[in-house]
VOPAGU-2260 file (C-alpha; in pm, 1 decimal, decimal comma):
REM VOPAGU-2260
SITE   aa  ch    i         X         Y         Z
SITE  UNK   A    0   -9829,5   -1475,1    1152,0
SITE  UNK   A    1   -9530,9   -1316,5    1235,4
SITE  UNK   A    2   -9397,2   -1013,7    1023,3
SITE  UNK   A    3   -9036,8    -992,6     909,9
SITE  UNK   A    4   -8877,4    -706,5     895,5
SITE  UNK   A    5   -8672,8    -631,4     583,0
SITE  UNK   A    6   -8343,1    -451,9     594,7
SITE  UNK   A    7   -8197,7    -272,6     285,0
SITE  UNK   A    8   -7812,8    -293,7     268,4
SITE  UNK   A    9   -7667,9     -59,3      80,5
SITE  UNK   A   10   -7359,4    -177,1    -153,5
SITE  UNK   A   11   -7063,4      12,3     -48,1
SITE  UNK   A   12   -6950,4     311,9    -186,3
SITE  UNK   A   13   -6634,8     246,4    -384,0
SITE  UNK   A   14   -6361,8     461,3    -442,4
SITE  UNK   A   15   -6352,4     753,7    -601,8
SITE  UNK   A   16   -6241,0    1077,9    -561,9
SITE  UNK   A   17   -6301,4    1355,3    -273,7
SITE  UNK   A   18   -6562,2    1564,2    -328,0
SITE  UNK   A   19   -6573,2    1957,5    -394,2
SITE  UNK   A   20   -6623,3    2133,5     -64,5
SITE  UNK   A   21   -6968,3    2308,1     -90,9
SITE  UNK   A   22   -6801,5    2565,1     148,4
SITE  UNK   A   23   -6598,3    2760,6    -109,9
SITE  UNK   A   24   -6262,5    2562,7      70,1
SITE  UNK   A   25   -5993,0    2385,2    -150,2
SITE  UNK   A   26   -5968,6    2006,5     -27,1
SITE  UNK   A   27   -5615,8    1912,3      66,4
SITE  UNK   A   28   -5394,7    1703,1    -177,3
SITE  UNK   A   29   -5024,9    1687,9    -263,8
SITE  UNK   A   30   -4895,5    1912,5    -569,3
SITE  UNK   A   31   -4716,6    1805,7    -816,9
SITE  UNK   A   32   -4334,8    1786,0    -750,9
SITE  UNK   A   33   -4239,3    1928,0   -1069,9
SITE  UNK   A   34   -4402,3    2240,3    -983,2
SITE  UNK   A   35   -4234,6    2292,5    -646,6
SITE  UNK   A   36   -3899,4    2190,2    -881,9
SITE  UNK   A   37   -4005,1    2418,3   -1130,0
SITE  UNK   A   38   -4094,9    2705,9    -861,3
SITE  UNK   A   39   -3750,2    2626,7    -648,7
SITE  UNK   A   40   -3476,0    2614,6    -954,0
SITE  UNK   A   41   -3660,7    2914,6   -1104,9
SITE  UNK   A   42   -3626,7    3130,5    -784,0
SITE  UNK   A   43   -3247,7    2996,4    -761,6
SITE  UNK   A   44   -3223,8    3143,3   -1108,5
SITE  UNK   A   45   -3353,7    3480,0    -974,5
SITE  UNK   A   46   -3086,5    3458,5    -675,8
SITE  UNK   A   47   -2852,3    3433,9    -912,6
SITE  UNK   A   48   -2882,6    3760,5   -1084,0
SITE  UNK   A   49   -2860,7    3985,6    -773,6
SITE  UNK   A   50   -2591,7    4065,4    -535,9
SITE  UNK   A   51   -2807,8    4290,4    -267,9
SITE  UNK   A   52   -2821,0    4172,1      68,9
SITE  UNK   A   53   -3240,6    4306,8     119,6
SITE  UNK   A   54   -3313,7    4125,4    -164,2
SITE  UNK   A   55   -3156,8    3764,7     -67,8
SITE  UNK   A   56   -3280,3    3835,4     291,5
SITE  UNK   A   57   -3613,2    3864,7     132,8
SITE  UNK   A   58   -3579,7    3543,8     -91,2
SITE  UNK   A   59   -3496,0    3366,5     269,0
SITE  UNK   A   60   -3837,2    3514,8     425,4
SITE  UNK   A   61   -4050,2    3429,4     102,6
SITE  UNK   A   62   -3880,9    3042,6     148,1
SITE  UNK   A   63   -3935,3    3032,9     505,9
SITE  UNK   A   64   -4348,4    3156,3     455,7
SITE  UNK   A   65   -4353,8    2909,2     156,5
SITE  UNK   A   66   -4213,1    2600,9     332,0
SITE  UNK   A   67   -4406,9    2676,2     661,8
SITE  UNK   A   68   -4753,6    2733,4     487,0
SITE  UNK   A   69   -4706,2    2391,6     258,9
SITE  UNK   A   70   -4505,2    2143,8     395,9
SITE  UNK   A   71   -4624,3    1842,9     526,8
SITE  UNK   A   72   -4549,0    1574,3     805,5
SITE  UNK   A   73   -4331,3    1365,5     601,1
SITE  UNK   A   74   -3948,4    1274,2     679,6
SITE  UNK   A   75   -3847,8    1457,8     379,8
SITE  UNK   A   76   -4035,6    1774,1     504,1
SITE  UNK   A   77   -3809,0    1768,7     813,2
SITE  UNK   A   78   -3504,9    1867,1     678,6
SITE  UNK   A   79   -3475,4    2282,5     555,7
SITE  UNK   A   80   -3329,7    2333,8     905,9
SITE  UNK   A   81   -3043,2    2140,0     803,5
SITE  UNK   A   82   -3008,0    2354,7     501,2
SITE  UNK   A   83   -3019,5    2652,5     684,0
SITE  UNK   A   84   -2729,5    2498,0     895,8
SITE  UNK   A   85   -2484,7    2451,3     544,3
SITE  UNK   A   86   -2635,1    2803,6     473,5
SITE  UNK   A   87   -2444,1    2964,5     778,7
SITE  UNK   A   88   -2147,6    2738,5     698,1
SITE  UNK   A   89   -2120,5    2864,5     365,2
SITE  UNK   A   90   -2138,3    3200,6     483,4
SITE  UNK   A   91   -1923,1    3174,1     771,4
SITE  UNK   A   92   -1643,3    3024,9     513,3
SITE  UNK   A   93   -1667,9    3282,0     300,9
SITE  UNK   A   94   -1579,2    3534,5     510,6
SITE  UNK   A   95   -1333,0    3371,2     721,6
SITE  UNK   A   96   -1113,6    3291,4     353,6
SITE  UNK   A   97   -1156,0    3668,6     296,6
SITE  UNK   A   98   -1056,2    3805,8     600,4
SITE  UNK   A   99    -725,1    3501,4     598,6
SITE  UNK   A  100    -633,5    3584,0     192,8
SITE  UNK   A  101    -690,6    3915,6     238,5
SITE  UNK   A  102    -591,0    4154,8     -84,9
SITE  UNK   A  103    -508,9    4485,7     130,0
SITE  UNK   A  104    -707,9    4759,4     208,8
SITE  UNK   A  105    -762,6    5149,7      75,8
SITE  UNK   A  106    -693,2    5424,8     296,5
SITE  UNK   A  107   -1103,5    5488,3     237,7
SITE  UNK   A  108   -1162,5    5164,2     402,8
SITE  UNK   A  109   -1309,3    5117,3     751,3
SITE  UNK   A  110   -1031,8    4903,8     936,4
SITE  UNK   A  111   -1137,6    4652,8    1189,3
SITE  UNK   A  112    -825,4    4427,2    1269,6
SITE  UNK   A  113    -516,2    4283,1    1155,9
SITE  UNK   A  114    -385,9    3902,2    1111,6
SITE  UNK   A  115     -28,8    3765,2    1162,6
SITE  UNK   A  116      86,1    3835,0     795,0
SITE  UNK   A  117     278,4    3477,8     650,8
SITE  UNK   A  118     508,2    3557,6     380,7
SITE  UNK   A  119     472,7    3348,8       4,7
SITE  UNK   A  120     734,0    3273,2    -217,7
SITE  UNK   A  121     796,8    3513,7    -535,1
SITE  UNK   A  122     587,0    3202,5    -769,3
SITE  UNK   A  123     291,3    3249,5    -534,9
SITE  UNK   A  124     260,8    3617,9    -631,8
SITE  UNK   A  125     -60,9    3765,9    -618,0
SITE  UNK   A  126    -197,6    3594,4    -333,8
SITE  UNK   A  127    -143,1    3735,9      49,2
SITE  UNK   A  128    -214,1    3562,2     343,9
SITE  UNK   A  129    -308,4    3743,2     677,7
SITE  UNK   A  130    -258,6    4149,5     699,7
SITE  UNK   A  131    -533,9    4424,3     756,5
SITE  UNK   A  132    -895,6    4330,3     740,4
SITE  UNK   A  133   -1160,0    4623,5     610,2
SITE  UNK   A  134   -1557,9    4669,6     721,9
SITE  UNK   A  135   -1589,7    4648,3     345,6
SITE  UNK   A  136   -1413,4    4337,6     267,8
SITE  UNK   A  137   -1606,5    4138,3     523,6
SITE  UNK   A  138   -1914,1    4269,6     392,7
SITE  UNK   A  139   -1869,3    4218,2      58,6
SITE  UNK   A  140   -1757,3    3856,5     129,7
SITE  UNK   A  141   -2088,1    3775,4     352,1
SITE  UNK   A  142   -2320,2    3953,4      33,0
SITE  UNK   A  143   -2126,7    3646,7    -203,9
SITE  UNK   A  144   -2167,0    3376,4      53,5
SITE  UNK   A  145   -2515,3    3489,0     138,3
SITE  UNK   A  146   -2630,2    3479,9    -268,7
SITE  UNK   A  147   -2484,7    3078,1    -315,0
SITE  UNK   A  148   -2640,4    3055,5      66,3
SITE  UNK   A  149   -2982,6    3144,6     -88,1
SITE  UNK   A  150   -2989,3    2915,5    -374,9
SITE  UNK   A  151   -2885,3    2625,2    -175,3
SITE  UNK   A  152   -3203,0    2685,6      -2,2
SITE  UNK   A  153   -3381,3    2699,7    -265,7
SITE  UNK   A  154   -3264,4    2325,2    -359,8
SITE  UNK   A  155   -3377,5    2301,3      19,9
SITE  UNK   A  156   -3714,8    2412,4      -7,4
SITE  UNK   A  157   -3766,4    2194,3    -315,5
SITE  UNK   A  158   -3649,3    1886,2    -108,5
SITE  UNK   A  159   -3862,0    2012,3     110,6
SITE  UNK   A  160   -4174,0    2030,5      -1,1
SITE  UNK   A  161   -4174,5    1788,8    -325,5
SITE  UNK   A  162   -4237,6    1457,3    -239,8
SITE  UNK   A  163   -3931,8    1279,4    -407,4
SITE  UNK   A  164   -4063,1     947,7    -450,0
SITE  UNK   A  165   -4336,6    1029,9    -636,0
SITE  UNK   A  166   -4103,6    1323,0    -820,0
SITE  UNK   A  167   -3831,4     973,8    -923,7
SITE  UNK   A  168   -4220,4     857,9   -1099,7
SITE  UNK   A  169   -4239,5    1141,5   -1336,3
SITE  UNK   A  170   -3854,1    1106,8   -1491,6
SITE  UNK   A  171   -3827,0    1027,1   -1875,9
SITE  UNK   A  172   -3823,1     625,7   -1978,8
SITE  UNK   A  173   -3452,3     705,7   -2066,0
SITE  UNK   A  174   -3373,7     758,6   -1675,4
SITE  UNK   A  175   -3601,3     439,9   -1582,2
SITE  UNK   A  176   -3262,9     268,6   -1425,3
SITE  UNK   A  177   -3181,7     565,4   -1229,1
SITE  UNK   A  178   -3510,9     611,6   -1084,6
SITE  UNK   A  179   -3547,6     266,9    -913,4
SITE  UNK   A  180   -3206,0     300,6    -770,1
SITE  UNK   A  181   -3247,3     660,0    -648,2
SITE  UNK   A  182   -3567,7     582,1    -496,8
SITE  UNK   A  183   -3420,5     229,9    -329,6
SITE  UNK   A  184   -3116,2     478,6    -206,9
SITE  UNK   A  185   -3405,3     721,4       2,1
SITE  UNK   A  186   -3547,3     490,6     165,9
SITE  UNK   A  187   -3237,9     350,0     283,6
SITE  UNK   A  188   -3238,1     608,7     551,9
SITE  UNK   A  189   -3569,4     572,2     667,9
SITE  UNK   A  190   -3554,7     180,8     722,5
SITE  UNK   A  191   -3261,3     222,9     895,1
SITE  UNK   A  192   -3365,4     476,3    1147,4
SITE  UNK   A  193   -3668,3     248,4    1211,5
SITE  UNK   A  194   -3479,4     -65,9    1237,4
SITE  UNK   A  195   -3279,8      81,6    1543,3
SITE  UNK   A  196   -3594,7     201,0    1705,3
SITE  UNK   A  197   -3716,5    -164,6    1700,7
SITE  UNK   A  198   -3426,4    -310,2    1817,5
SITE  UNK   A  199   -3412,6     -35,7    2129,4
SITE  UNK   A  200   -3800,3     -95,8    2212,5
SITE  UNK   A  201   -3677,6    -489,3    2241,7
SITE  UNK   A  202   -3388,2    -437,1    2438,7
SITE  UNK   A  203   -3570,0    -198,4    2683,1
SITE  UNK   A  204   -3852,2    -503,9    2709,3
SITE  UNK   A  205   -3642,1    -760,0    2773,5
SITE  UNK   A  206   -3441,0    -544,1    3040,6
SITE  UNK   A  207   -3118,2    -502,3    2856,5
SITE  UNK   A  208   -2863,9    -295,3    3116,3
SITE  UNK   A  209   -2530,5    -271,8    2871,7
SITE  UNK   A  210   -2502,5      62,6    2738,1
SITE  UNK   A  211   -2233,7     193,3    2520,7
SITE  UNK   A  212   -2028,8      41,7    2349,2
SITE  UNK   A  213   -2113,2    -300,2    2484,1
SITE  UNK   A  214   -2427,3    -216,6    2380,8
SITE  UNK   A  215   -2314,0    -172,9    1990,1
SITE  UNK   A  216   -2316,3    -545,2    1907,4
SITE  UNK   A  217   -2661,4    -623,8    2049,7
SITE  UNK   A  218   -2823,0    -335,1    1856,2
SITE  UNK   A  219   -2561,3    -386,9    1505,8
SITE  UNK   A  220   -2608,3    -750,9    1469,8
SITE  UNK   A  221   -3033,4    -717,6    1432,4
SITE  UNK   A  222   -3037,7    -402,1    1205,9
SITE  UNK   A  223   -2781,4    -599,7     986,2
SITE  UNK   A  224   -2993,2    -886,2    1021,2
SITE  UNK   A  225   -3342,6    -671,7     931,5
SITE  UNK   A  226   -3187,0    -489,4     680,0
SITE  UNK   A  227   -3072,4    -778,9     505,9
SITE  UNK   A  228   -3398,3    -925,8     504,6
SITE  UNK   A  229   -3585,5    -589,1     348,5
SITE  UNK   A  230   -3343,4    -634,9     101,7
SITE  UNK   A  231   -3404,8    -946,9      13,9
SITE  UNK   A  232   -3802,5    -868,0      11,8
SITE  UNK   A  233   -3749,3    -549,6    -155,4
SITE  UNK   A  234   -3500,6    -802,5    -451,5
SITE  UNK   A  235   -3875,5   -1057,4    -457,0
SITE  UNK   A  236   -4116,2    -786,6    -501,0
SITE  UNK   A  237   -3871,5    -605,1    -777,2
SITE  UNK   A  238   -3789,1    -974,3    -957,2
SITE  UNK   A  239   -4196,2   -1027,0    -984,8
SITE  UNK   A  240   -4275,6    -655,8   -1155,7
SITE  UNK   A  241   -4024,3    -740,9   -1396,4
SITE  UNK   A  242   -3728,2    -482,9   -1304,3
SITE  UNK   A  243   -3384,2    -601,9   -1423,9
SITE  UNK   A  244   -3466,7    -707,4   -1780,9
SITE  UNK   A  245   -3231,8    -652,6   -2006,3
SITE  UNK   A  246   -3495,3    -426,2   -2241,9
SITE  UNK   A  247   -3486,3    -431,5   -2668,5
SITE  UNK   A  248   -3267,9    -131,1   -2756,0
SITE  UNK   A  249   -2961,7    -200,6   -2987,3
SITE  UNK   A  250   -2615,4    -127,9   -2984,2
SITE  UNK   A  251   -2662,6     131,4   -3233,6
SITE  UNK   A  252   -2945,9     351,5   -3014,6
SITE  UNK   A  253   -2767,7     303,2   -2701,0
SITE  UNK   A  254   -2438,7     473,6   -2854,9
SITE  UNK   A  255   -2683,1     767,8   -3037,4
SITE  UNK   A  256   -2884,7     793,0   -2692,4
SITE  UNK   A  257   -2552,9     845,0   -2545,3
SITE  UNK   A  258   -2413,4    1091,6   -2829,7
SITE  UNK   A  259   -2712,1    1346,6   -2762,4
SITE  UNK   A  260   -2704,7    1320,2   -2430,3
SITE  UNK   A  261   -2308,6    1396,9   -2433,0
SITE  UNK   A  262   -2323,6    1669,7   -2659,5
SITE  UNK   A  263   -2652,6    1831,6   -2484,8
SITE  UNK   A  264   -2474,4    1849,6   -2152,6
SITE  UNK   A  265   -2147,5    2044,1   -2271,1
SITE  UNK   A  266   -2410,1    2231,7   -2473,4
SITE  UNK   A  267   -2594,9    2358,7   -2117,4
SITE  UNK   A  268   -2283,2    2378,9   -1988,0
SITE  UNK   A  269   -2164,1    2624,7   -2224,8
SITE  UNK   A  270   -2463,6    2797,9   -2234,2
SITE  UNK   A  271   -2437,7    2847,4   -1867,1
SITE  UNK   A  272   -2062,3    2969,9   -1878,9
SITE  UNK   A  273   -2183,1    3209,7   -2152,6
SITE  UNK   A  274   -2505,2    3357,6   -1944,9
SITE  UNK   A  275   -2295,2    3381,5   -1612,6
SITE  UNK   A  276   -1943,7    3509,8   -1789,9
SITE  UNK   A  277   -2018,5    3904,0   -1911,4
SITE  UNK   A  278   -1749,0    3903,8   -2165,7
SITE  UNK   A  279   -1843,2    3578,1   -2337,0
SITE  UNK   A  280   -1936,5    3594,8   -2722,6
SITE  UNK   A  281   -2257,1    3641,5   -2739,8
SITE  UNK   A  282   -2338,3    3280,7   -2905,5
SITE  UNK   A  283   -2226,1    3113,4   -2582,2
SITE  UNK   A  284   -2549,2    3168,5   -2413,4
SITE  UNK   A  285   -2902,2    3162,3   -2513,1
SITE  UNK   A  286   -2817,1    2963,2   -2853,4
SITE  UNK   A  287   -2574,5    2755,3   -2720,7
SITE  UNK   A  288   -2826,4    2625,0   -2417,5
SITE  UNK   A  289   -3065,7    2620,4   -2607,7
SITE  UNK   A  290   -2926,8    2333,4   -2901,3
SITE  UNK   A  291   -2813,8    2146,8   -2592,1
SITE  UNK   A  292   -3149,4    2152,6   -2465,0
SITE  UNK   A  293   -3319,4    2018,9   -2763,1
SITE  UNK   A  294   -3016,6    1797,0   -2803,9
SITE  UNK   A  295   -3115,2    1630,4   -2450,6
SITE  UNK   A  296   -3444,3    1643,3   -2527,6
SITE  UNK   A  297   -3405,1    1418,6   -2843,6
SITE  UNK   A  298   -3193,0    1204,8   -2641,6
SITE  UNK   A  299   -3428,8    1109,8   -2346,3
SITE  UNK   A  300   -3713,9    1082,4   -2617,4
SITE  UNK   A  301   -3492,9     857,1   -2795,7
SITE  UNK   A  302   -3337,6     630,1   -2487,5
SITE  UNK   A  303   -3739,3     624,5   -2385,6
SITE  UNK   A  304   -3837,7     436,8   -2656,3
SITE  UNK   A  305   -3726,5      79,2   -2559,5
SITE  UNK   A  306   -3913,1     152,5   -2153,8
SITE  UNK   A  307   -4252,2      77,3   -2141,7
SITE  UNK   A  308   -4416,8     156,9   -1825,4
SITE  UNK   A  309   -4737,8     215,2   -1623,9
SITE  UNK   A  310   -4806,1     432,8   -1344,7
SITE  UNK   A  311   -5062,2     383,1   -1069,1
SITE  UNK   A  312   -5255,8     701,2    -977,7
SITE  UNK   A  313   -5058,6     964,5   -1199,5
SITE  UNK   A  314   -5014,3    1303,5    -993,9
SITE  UNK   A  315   -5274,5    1589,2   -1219,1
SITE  UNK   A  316   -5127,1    1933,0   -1342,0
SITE  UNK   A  317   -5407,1    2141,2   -1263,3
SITE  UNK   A  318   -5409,6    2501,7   -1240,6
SITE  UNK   A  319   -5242,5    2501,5    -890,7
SITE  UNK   A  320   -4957,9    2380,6   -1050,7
SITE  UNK   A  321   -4948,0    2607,1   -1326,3
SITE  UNK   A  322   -4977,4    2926,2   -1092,1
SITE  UNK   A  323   -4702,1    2777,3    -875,7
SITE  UNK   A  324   -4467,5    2739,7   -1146,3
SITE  UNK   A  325   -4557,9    3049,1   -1298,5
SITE  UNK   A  326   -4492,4    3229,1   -1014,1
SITE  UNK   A  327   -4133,0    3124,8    -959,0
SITE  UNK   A  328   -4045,6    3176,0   -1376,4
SITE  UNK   A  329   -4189,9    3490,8   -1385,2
SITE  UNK   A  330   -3993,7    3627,7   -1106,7
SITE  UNK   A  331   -3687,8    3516,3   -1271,3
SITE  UNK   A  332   -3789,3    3680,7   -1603,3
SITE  UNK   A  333   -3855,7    4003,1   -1453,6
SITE  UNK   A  334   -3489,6    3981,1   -1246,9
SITE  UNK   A  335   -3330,3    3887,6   -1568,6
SITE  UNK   A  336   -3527,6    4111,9   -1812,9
SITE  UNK   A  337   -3462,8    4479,4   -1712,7
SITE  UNK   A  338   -3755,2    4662,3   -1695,8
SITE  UNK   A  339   -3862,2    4910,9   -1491,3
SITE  UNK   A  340   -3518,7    4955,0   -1260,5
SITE  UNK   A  341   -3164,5    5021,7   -1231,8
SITE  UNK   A  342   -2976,0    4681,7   -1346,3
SITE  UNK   A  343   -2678,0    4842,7   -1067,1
SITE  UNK   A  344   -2937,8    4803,7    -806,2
SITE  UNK   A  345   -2899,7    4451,9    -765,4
SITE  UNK   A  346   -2549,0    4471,9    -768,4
SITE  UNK   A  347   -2424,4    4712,3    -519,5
SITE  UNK   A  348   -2157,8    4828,0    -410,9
SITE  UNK   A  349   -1929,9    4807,1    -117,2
SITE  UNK   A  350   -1657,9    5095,9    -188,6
SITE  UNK   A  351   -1732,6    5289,7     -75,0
SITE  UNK   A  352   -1953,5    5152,4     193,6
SITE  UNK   A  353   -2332,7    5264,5     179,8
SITE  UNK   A  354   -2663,1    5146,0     274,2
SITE  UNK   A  355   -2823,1    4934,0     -74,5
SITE  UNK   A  356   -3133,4    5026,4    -190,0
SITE  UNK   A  357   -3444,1    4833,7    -257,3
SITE  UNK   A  358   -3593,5    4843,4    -591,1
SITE  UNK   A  359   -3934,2    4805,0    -657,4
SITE  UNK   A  360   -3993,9    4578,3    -943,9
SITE  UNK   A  361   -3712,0    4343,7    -820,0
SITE  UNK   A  362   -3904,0    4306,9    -480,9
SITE  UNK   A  363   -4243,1    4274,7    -681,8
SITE  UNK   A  364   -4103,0    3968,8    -841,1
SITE  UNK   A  365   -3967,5    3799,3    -527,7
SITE  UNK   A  366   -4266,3    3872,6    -354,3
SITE  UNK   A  367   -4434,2    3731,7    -678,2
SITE  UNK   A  368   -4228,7    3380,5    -586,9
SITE  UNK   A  369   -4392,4    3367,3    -264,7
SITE  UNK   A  370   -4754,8    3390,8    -383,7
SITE  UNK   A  371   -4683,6    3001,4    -429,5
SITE  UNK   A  372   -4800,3    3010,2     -36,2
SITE  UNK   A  373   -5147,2    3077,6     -77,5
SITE  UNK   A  374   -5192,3    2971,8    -489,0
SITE  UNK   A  375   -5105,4    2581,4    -397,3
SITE  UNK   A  376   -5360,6    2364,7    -210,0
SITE  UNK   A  377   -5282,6    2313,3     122,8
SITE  UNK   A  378   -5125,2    1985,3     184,8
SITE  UNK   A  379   -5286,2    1601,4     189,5
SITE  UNK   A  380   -5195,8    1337,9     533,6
SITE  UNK   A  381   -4886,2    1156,3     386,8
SITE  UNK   A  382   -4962,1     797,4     285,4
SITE  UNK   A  383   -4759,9     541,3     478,4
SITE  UNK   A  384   -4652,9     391,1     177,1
SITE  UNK   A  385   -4511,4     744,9      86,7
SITE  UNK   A  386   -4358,7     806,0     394,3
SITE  UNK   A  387   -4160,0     537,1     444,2
């Protein structure tokens, strides 16, 4: 009699979601893009306020700990260098229209060098071109190019570390359209780049020896070709999930969709005219961006009505996300509030020329901003599908 041994098979596991690490460690995963929006615009808003040089050289630091503690391996993660790049530019032009449309200098001023002076006609009054460059006005013109310099990095570092496909998922039903074409248009890029890398590993196979511009056709030709075919695939897979329908909304909501949205926009608008322009009435501002945002608000809620959609494996806002977007709105609030400091320190002077100070609660709240560092889990592996 022979015995038969029995083996148990276990069903497999099926999917669920990762486990809490018994070690007291936070398991990676991606936060939500709307926080690292939320963080980036909110910092930008802080930027904004201030005119000291130690305190937009500290925004710069708190970016670059930020982006190097939580970015990931993804294309999109690649790119703050670049920013950093238009950041110098923006600088660099700054001071080289100040030093060419230069407005004179003060006997006080510290003199540096002197331009070929071009004269202007008597209508173009007001304006000089070339003459004596100061210490101060070169400084004053770096402090200005440095402040837009910061906030374009702040853009940046959103970019940077929100994953902007799955940031296009989260947009109202009102900007459905733009979404699927924005997200086609990024991974334009991407495809591209790839398709050339395919065609070169072919070439080098099959022992191609033109180079150059001889070369141009044999590698043009097949990334025309491939990229006309992911297009077509991309057209299938978009015809079968039912994009391109013409939707249910009426002639009437379209035109009221399009009303609020109209009149919300020149309300922010004027609302930001009236917050950045000192002499504004005083109804230009918080009111006045405030009924625009409502008056968006109602719009997108209303233009969202006639899109219906589903979305696979939603993104959570946890408490990660709320400390990271805290974080970043605080530290404009305290900038913007007051309290505690000098409103003239953030806005020193150059004439005459001394060394700006660094106030306290100002730096609190920018070092506040980069608390985002350690407060969001540490990032996921990119999904292929993500990445490309």
């Amino acid at each position: 009699m022979t015995a038969v041994a029995r083996t148990t098979v276990e069903p497999a596991a099926a999917p669920s979601a990762p486990r809490p690490d018994r070690g007291g460690r936070r398991l990676p995963r991606a936060l939500h893009p709307v926080a690292w929006w939320v963080w980036a615009l909110a910092l930008a808003t802080a930027v904004s306020r201030t005119n000291n040089p130690l305190l937009l050289f500290l925004v710069l630091a708190v970016l670059g700990y930020v982006i190097t503690a939580r970015r990931t391996e993804a294309p999109w993660a690649r790119g703050f260098a670049y920013y950093l790049y238009l950041a110098l530019t923006v600088v660099a032009i700054r001071v080289v229209f100040r030093a060419v449309f230069a407005t004179g200098i003060t006997p006080r001023d510290h003199f540096l060098f002197s331009l070929p002076h071009v004269p202007t006609p008597d209508w173009y009054a007001g304006i000089r071109i070339g003459g004596p460059v100061s210490l101060e006005a070169l400084l004053s013109s770096a402090t200005d190019g440095l402040r837009l310099a910061c906030m374009l990095c702040c853009v940046g570092a959103a970019n940077t570390l929100a994953n902007p496909k799955r940031a296009l998922r989260v947009l109202p039903g009102a900007l459905y359209e733009l979404g699927v074409a924005v997200t086609v248009a990024i991974s334009v890029a991407p495809q591209l780049v790839q398709s050339v890398q395919r065609v070169a590993r072919a070439r080098k196979l099959r022992a191609g020896r033109t180079q150059g511009m001889r070369a141009l056709r044999g590698i043009v030709v097949p990334v025309l070709e491939d990229a006309l075919e992911r297009s077509l695939r991309l057209a299938a897979a978009m015809d079968s999930r039912g994009y391109g329908r013409a939707g249910s909304a009426t002639r009437r909501s379209r035109r009221a969709t399009g009303a609020l949205m109209l009149l919300g926009m020149c309300g922010l608008c004027t609302g930001a005219y009236g917050l950045l322009d000192a002499t504004a009435p005083a109804f230009l501002g918080i009111p006045a961006m405030t009924v625009g945002a409502v008056l968006c608000v109602a719009g997108l809620r209303l233009g969202g009505r006639r899109v219906t959609r589903t979305t696979y494996r939603p993104d959570p806002w946890r408490l990660p996300e709320w400390a990271v977007a805290g974080s970043g709105v605080l530290s404009a609030v305290l900038l913007f509030t007051d309290l505690g400091y000098d409103p003239a320190q953030l806005n020193p002077t150059f004439y005459p020329l001394t060394w700006p100070g660094l106030p306290l609660v100002p730096t609190a709240a920018i070092l506040l901003a980069g608390t985002a560092g350690f407060l969001a889990p540490p990032p996921g592996p990119v999904r292929k599908a993500d990445a490309s």
